[in-house]
N, C-alpha and C positions, 0 to 999 in steps of 0.2 A: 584329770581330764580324760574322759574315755577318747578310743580311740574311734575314728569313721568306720562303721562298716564298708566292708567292699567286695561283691562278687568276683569280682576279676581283676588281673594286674592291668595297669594303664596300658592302652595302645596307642601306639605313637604312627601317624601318620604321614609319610613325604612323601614324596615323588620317587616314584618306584624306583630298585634299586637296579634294576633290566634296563634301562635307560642306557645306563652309562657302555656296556658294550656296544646298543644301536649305534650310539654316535663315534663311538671307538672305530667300529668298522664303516660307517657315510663316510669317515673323515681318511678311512685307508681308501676307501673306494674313490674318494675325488684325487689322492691325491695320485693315486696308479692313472686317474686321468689324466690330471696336469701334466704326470711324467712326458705322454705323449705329445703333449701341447706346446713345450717350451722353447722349441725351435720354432712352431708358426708363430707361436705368440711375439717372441725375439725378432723375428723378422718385419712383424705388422708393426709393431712399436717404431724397428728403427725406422722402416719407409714414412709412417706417420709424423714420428715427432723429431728422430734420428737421433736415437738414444734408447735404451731401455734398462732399468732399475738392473745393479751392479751384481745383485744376488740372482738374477735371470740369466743376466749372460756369463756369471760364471755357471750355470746347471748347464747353459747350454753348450759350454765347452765341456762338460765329461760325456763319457759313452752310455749310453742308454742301461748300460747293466749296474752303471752308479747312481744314475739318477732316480732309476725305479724304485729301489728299497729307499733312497734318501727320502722322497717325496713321500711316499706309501707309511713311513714310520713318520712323518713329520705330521703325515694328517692326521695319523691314529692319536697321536700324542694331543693335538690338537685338538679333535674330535670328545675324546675323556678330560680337556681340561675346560672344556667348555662344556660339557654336561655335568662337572663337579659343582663349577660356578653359578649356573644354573639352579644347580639343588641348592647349594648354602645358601643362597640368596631367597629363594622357596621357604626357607624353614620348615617348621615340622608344627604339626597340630597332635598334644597329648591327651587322648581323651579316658577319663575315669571315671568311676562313679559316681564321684560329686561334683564334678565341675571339669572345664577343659580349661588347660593351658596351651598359649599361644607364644610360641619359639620365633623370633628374628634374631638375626645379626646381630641387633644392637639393643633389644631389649623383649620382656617377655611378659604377658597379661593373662592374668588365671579370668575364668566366665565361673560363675558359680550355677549349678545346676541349678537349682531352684529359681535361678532370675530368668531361666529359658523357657517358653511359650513356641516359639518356632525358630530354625535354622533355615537359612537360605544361601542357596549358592547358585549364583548365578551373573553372568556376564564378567565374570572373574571375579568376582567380590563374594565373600561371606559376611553375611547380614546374619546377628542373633536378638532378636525380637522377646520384650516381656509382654504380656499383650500385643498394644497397640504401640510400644514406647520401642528407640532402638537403643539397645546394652552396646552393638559394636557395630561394625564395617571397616571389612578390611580387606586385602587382596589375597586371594589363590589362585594355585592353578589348576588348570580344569584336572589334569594328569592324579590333582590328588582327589578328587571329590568321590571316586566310587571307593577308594580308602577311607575316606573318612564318614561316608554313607553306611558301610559295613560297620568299621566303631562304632557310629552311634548308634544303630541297630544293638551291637551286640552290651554296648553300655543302658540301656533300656530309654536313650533319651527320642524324643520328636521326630518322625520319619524329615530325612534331608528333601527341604522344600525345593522346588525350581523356580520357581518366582516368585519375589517378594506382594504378597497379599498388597500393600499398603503404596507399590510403585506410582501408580496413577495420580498420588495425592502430593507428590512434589512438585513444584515449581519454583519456575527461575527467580532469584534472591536481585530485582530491583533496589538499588540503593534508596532509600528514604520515597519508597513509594507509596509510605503512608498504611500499609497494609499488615504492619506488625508495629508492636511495641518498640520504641526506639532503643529499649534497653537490646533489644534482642539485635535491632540490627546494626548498632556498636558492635556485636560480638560477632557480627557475619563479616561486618568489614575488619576487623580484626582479625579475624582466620583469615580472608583473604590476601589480607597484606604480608601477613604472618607467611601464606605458600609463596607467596610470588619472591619474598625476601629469602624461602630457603630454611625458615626459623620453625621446624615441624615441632618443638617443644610449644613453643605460645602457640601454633594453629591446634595442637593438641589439647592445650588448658582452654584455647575459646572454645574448643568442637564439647570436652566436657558440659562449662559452663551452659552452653546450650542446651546440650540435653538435660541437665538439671531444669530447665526452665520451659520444657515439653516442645522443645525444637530438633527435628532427626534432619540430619545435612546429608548431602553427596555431592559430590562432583562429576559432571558431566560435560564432556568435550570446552573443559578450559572454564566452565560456569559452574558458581554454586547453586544447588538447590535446595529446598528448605520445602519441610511440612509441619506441621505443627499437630502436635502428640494429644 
């Protein structure tokens, strides 16, 4: 078996890795504020409720020259564990010359190049379109899109869309509203029982199932949507 040609090594796409100082230092800067704070704050608490959380009025009992590096190193710490968690959760987008792969937490989905007609990123979601048919949908964040804009520039695929062509043509998924095949909207109410239960493996095999059968789904504020391919 030959091997793939490939102009370039894979680039991998996240959430920049400059990040992670911004929130290192908002989180020393809030917390050089709190330092100051922790007396009025002890005070309002006790007149209000007459009491205030045990880890307050101990800061409030040391001198200001303790509390400052306490709080200041407790935000920073904080600040960088919450911009780690942030990115792991983000995963990473590898894109190549034949196809990209899609990195999460808990599992990971190659796009084959050849099935791509357009990419869209938009309202936090990446849409990859065969024509008129959709291959995926899934979430990003905005922080990675001019990364991943520049890959696929530089991998020779489809300039990165801003809105999906085909938006207009969804609407809201009426249960037995007579307006699709009933095979199809067994499988819409099956993905939606599948989210509401929690159970993203079966919402995943009905959202396939669908698009095998030239239905592209989304979810919109709590509602499915549904176009037909």
């Amino acid at each position: 078996m030959s091997e793939r040609p490939e102009k370039f090594d894979p680039t991998t796409v996240t959430i920049p890795a400059w990040y992670r100082p911004i929130f290192t230092v908002v989180g020393a800067v809030l917390g050089l504020v709190l330092a100051f704070l922790v007396g009025p704050l002890v005070g309002w608490l006790v007149d209000q409720f007459g009491e205030a959380p045990l880890i307050l009025r101990a800061l409030d009992q040391l001198s200001l020259a303790w509390v400052l590096p306490i709080l200041v190193a407790f935000g920073g710490i904080a600040g960088f564990v919450i911009c780690t968690s942030w990115m792991d959760d983000s995963g990473a987008i590898e894109v190549a010359d034949w196809g990209i792969t899609l990195h999460h937490k808990t599992d990971d989905r190659f796009l084959s190049k050849d099935r791509m007609t357009l990419l869209v990123a938009s309202e936090k979601e990446l849409v990859v379109l065969d024509g008129d048919a959709e291959v995926y949908r899934g979430g990003i964040e905005d922080e990675m899109v001019p990364g991943l804009r520049a890959a696929l520039e530089e991998h020779d695929y489809p300039p990165l869309a801003d809105a999906d062509p085909f938006a207009a043509d969804f609407t809201d998924w009426i249960d037995g509203d007579g307006r699709k095949d009933a095979a199809v909207d067994d499988l819409l109410r099956a993905r939606k029982r599948a989210l509401s239960d929690k159970k993203d493996g079966e919402a995943d095999a009905a959202l396939e199932k669908l698009r095998a059968a030239g239905v592209a789904v989304r979810d919109r504020k709590g509602r499915q949507q549904y176009r037909l391919v």
